[in-house]
N, C-alpha and C positions, 0 to 999 in steps of 0.2 A: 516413490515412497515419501512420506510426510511425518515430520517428526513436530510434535507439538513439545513448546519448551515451557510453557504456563499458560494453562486457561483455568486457571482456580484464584478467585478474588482475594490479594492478602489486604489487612488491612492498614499497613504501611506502604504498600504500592499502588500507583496509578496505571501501571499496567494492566489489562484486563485478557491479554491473550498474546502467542505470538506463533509464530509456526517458522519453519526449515522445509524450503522445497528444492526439489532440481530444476534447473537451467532446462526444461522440457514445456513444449506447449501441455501436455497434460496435467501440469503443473496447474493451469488457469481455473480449468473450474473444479480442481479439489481445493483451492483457494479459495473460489466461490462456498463452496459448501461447506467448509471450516468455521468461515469467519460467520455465516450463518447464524451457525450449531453454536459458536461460542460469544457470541454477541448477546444472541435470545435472553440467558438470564438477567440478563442488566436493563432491559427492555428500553431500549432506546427511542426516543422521541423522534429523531432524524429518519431521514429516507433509509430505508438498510438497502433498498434493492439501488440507490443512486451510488451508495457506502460499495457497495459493489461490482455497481460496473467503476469505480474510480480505482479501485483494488485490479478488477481486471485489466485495465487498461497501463497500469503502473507495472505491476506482475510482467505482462508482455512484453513494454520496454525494458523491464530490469533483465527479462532472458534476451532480447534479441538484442540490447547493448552494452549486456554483460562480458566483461573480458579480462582473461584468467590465463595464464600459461600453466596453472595448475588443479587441477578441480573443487567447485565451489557451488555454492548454493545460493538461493535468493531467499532474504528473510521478510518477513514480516511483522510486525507488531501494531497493537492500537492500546490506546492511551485514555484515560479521561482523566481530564485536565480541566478541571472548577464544572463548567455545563458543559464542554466542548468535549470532543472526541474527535480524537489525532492519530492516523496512521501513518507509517512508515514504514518503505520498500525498500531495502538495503541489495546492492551489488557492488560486484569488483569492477563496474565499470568508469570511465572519466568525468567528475562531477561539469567540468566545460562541455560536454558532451548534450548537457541538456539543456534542450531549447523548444520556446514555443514556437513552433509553427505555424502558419494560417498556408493549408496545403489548399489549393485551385479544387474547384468540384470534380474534376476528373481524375485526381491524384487519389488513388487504393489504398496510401497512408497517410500516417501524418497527423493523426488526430485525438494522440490518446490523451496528450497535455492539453490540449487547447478543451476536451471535457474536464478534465479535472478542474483547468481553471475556470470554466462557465457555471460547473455545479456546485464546488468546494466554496467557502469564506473566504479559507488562503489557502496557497501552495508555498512550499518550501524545497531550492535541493540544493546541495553541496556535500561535502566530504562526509561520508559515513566513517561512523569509530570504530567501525571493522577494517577500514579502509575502501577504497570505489566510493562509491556513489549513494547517497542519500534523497529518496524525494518523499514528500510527505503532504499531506493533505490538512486539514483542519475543518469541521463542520462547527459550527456554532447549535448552542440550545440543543446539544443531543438529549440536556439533562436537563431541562427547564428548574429552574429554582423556584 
């Protein structure tokens, strides 16, 4: 299940969407297709399918190093910030936790940060204000001025 907390433009907020999902790989590509559906009206200049797989790749880390003794969810939000567009994937898991990797060509994992940092402008993670862990992206010129 998915719970959308705001996808309606206000005009005192920079928020433009956010969503509530489970700690489930099915989770990934109802992400995909949220942020889609709710991106579209703002018609972004950026890659949305790069906007994407950065979401998916963050999404996956936030369920498979999420950790919780109690049950929780993994959030998402995206931001426009002057021309840029800024996501963030929030869980309960340990902000030290996250690390760039350069995994060997034969290693299966390993490589969701190291896209995010090849495609993004910047990467950000540390402690979410939910508590756990915060990692977030930054595109430049989503919004050309």
């Amino acid at each position: 299940m998915i719970y959308i907390i705001d996808n309606h433009p206000g005009p005192d907020s920079p928020r433009l969407g956010a969503m509530t999902l489970h700690p489930s790989p099915e989770s990934v590509p109802r992400a995909r297709r949220w942020f889609r559906k709710f991106i579209a009206p703002y018609n972004p200049a950026c890659s949305v399918d790069d906007c994407v797989l950065m979401i998916s790749e963050l999404i996956t880390n936030a369920i498979v190093y999420g950790r919780s003794d109690d049950p929780w969810h993994v959030r998402v939000a995206w931001y426009r910030e002057g021309d840029s567009l800024r996501v963030e994937v929030h869980n309960p898991g340990y902000p030290a936790n996250v690390q760039l990797r350069r995994p060997d060509a034969n290693d299966a994992h390993g490589r969701g940060l190291l896209l995010v940092d090849a495609i993004a402008d910047s990467w950000h993670s540390g402690p979410s204000r939910f508590g756990g862990t915060v990692v977030s992206f930054t595109v430049a010129d989503a919004w050309p001025t």
